[in-house]
Structures are given as C-alpha cells and as structure tokens.
C-alpha positions as CSV (number, residue, x, y, z in Angstrom):
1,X,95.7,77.3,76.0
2,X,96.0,80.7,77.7
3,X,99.9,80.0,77.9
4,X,99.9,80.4,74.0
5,X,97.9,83.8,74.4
6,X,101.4,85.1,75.7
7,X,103.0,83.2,73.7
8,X,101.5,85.0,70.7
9,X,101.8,88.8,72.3
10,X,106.0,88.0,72.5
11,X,106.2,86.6,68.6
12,X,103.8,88.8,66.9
13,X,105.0,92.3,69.3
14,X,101.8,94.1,68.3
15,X,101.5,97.9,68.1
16,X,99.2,99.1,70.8
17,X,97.9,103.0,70.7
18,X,96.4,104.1,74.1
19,X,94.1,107.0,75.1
20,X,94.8,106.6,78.7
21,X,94.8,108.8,81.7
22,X,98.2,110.9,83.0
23,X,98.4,109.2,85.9
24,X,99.4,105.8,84.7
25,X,100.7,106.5,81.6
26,X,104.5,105.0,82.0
27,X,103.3,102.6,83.7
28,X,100.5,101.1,80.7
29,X,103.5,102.1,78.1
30,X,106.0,100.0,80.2
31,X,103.8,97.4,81.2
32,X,102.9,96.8,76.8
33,X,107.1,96.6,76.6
34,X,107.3,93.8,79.4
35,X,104.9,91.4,78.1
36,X,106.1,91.7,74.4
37,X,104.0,94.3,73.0
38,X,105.1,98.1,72.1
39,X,103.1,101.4,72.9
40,X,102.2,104.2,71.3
41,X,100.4,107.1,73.6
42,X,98.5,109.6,70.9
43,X,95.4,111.5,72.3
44,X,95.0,114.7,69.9
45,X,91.9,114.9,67.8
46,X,94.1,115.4,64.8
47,X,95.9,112.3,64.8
48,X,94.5,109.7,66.6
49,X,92.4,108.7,63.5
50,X,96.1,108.1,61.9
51,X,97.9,106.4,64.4
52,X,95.3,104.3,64.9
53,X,95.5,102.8,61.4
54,X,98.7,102.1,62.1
55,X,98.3,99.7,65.6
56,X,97.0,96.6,66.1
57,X,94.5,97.4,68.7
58,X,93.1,100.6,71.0
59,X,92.8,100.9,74.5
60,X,90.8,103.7,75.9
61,X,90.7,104.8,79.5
62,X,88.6,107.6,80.4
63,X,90.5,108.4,84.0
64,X,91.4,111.8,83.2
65,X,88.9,112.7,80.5
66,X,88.9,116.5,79.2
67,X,86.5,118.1,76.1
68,X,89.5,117.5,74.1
69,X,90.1,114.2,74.4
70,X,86.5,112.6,74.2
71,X,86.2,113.6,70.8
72,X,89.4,111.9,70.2
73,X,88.7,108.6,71.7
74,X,85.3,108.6,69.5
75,X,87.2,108.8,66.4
76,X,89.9,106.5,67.1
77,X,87.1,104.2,68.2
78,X,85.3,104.2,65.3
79,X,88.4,104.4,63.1
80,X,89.5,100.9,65.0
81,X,86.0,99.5,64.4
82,X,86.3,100.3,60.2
83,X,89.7,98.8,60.1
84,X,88.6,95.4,62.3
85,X,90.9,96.5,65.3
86,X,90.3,95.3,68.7
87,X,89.4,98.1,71.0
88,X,88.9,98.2,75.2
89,X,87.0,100.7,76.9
90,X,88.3,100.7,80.4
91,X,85.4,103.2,82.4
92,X,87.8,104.5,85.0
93,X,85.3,106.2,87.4
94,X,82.3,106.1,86.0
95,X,79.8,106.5,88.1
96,X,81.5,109.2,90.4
97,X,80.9,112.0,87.7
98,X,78.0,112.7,85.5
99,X,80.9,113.3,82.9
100,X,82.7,110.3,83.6
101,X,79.4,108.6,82.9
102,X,78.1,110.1,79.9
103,X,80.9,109.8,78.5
104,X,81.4,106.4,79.0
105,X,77.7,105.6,77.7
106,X,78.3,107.9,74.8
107,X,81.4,106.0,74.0
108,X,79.1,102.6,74.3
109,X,76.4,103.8,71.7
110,X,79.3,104.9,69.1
111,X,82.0,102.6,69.3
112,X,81.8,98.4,69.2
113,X,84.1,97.6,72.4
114,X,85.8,94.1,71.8
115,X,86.3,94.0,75.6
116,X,85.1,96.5,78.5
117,X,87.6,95.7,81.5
118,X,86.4,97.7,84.9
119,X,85.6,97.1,88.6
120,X,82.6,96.3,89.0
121,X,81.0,99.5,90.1
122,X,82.2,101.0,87.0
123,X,80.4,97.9,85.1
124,X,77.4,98.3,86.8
125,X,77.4,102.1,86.0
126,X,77.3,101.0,82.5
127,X,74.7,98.4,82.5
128,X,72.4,100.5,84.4
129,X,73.1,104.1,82.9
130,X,73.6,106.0,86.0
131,X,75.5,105.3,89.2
132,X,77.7,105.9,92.3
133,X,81.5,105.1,92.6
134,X,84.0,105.5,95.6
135,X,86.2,107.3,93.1
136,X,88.0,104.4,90.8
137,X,87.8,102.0,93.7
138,X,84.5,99.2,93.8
139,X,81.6,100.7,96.1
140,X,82.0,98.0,99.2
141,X,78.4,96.8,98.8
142,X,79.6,96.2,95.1
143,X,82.3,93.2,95.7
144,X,82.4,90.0,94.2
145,X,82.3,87.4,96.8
146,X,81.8,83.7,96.5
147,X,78.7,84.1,98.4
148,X,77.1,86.4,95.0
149,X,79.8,84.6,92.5
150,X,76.7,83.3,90.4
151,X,74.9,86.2,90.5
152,X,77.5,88.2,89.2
153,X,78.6,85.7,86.3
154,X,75.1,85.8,85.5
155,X,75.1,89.2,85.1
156,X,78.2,89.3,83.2
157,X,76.9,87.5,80.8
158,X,74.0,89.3,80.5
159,X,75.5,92.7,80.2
160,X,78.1,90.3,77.2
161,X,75.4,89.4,75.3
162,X,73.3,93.5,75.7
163,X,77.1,95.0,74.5
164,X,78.5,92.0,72.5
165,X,81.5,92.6,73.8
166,X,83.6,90.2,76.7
167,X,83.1,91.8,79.9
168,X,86.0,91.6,82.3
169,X,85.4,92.7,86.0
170,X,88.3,92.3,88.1
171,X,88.7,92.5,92.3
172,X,89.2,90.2,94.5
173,X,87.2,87.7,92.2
174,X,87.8,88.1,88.8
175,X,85.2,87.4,85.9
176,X,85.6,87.6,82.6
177,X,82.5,86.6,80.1
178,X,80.9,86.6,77.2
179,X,77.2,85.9,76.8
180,X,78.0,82.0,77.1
181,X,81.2,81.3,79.2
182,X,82.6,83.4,82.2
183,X,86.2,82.8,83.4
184,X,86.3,82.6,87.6
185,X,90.0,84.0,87.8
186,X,91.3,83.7,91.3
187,X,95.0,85.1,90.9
188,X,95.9,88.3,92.5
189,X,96.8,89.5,96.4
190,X,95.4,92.3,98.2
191,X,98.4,94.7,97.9
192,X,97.5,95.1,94.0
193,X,95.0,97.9,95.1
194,X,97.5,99.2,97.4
195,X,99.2,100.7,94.1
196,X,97.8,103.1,91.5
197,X,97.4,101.8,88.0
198,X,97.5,98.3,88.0
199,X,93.7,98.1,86.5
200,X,95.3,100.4,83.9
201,X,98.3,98.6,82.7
202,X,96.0,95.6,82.8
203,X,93.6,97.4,80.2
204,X,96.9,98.2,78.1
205,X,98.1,94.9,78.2
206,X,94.6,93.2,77.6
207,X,95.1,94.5,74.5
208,X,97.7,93.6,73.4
209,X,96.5,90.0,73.9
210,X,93.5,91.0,72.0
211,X,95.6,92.8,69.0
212,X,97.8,89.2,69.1
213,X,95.3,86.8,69.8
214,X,92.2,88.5,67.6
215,X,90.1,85.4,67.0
216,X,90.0,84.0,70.9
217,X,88.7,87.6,72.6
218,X,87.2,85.3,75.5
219,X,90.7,83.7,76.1
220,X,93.3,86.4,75.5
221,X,90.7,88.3,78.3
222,X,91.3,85.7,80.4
223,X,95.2,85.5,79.8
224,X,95.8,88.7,80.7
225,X,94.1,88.9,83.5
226,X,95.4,85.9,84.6
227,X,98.8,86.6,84.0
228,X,98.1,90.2,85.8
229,X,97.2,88.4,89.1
230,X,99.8,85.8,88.7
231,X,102.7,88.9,88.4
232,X,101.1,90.0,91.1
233,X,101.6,87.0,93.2
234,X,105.4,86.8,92.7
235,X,105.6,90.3,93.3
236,X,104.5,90.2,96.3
237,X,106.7,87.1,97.0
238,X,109.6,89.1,96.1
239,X,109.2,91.5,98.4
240,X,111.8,92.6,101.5
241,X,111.3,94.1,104.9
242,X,112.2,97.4,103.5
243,X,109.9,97.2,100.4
244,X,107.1,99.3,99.9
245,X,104.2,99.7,97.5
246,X,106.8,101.6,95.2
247,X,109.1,98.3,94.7
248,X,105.8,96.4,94.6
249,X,104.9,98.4,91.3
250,X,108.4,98.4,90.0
251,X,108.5,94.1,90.8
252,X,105.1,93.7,89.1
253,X,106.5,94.9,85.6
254,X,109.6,92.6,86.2
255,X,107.4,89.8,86.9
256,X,105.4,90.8,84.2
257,X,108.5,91.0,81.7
258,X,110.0,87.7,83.0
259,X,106.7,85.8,82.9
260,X,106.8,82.5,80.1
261,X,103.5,80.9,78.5
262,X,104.3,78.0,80.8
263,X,104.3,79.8,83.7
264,X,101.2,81.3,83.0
265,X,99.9,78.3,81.5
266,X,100.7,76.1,85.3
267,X,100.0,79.5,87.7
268,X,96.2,80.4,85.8
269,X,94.1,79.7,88.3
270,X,90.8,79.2,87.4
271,X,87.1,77.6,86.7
272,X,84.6,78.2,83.6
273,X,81.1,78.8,84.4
C-alpha cells in the first residue's frame, strides 16, 4: 500500500512549486529530484499565481517569511485551491514570533491545506492561536512519547477534523491523522535533528506524494514520512568514523534517491490508531 505511494511519485514525476525558506532550499529542490518528483522554487507575487497552474501540488514553508512573500503564498494558495491542487502548509516557527504566527493563522483562514506537516509545537501553535516555540525545534515539554501517544493522536485528530486537512506531526514519534485514522510512524534516528532541513525536504517531498497520489492524502502522508525516517535509518547505517552531520545530509538524499516501493513497503514501520 504505501510502497505504491512511491511507486506513483517515480511514474507520474509530478511538478512540485515551493514557497520555502533560503535556508533549505537545495536541499527541498534535491530531495523532489531523488524521490522522482521535479521542483520548481517561484516566490514573487507576480508569478506564483502562474507557476502554480502549472504544478501538481504547493508546498509552503513559512521559515524565512518577509512582507513580500506572504502575499505570495496567499495567492498561490488560493490559486492551488481553484484548480483542485494539493497544497502543505509547513509552520516553520510558529509560535516563536507573533509574525510567524499570524501568518500562519492568516494562511489557515484563506487557504484549504490538504496537509499541515510541523513539530508539534508548531501544531499546537495553530490549534490554539498563540504560542511559544524553541525556535523551529519542539518545546521539550511538547514531545510525543508513548507515555502521551493517545493523547496526542487524539488530538490530531481533533485539530483534522477543525482544519479538514491530515495533520502530520513528526519527532521522535510520528503521527499522521485525519479526523478518523492516525498513522503511529516509528522510523527515524536521533541524528535527523542533528541536520538542518530535514522537516523541510520532508514537506517538499510530502507533496509530491500528495500531487501523485491525490485521492489517498492520509496514505501518501504516511508514505512520505515513512520513507523520510526509513532514509534516515540507512543513512545513518552508512555512516564512517570520519562522517559528520554534513555526509549524513548528503547520504539521506542518496538513500532517499535509491529507495524502491518495496523497500518502503517492508521498512514502514508502523500501527493505525
């Protein structure tokens, strides 16, 4: 099942147009390449509406937002919406800055998200209104544990079934959840957050399973992120004494490029709730 979710992204290739932050570009444009998809990075006011039309799904990240881009990722948005697109809102931050957070609220009332992919500090932001973030890292008190699994799928769901859109929070737990079924993903290791941007190119790549996969928004979620922390796993497996977080980043997009739908489809690990 979430083998053919890959499967999909590498026949169909879609066209995926990010607003995303400067300092993961390359990384969400190569990442799109490895797992089959292509990218297209377009944040000016002036053409987003255009380039949009032409892609098969939008991924906005709000991690370096400025006044000229907001307005951008509003119309691209709502362009997506008119033309049936899928569309991710990853909230990079918000919480930690009453723009970050407006903006991210003000993006929620205007634009239907098919999936909202964040930690879950930055989801709780959201549900809430208001917040606090340690930067674009989940406050400690905010982890997902096994000891608070249930309240957080619960949760999940609920904030699914407010937004109508599949919630994915990812750490050391993942959870990703509509208002009926959440995904318990436990693929991953710890050195993932030892690297900048690999909740980015996760957002990029999300969707492009969503852009390939655009009836099943539940399970192309729940691909990518399972294919994510399984990259991640033979990343890290592939490492040598002289490696270092750079290689790590560098392995993760090989991993990610070499990865089949029956290797994702044997290495998913995880339970529905």
């Amino acid at each position: 099942m979430l083998g053919k979710m890959l499967a999909n992204v590498r026949e169909k290739n879609p066209l995926i147009h990010n607003i995303t932050n400067y300092v993961t570009v390359n990384d969400c444009a190569n990442i799109l390449l490895a797992c089959g998809a292509s990218p297209i990075m377009a944040d000016d006011v002036d053409e987003v509406e255009e380039i949009t039309s032409l892609c098969a799904g939008l991924n906005i990240n709000i991690g370096t937002l400025n006044q000229h881009t907001i307005p951008a990722m509003i119309a691209a948005g709502k362009q997506a919406n008119r033309l049936h697109h899928p569309v991710l809102l990853d909230p990079v931050g918000a919480g930690a800055s009453t723009l970050r957070t407006n903006t991210a609220l003000q993006l929620l009332k205007e634009v239907q998200f098919t999936v909202i992919r964040g930690n879950i500090s930055e989801i709780k932001t959201l549900a809430m209104g208001s917040g606090s973030t340690k930067g674009v890292d989940a406050d400690v008190a905010d982890q997902v544990t096994e000891q608070n699994l249930d309240q957080a799928v619960a949760f999940a769901k609920e904030f699914a079934a407010k937004t109508g859109a599949v919630i994915a929070i990812t750490g050391a737990i993942d959870i990703v959840a509509d208002a009926k079924t959440a995904y318990c993903i436990r693929n991953g290791h710890p050195m993932m957050s030892k690297i900048t941007g690999t909740g980015c190119q996760l957002s990029a790549m999300t969707t492009a399973y969503l852009a390939a996969n655009p009836t099943e928004p539940l399970a192309a979620t729940a691909a990518a992120v399972c294919a994510m922390g399984l990259c991640g796993q033979k990343a890290q497996e592939r490492l040598g004494e002289q490696d270092g977080n750079l290689s790590y980043r560098g392995y993760i997009i090989d991993a990610v490029d070499h990865l089949t739908p029956d290797e994702l489809e044997r290495g998913a690990m995880y339970e529905l709730r």
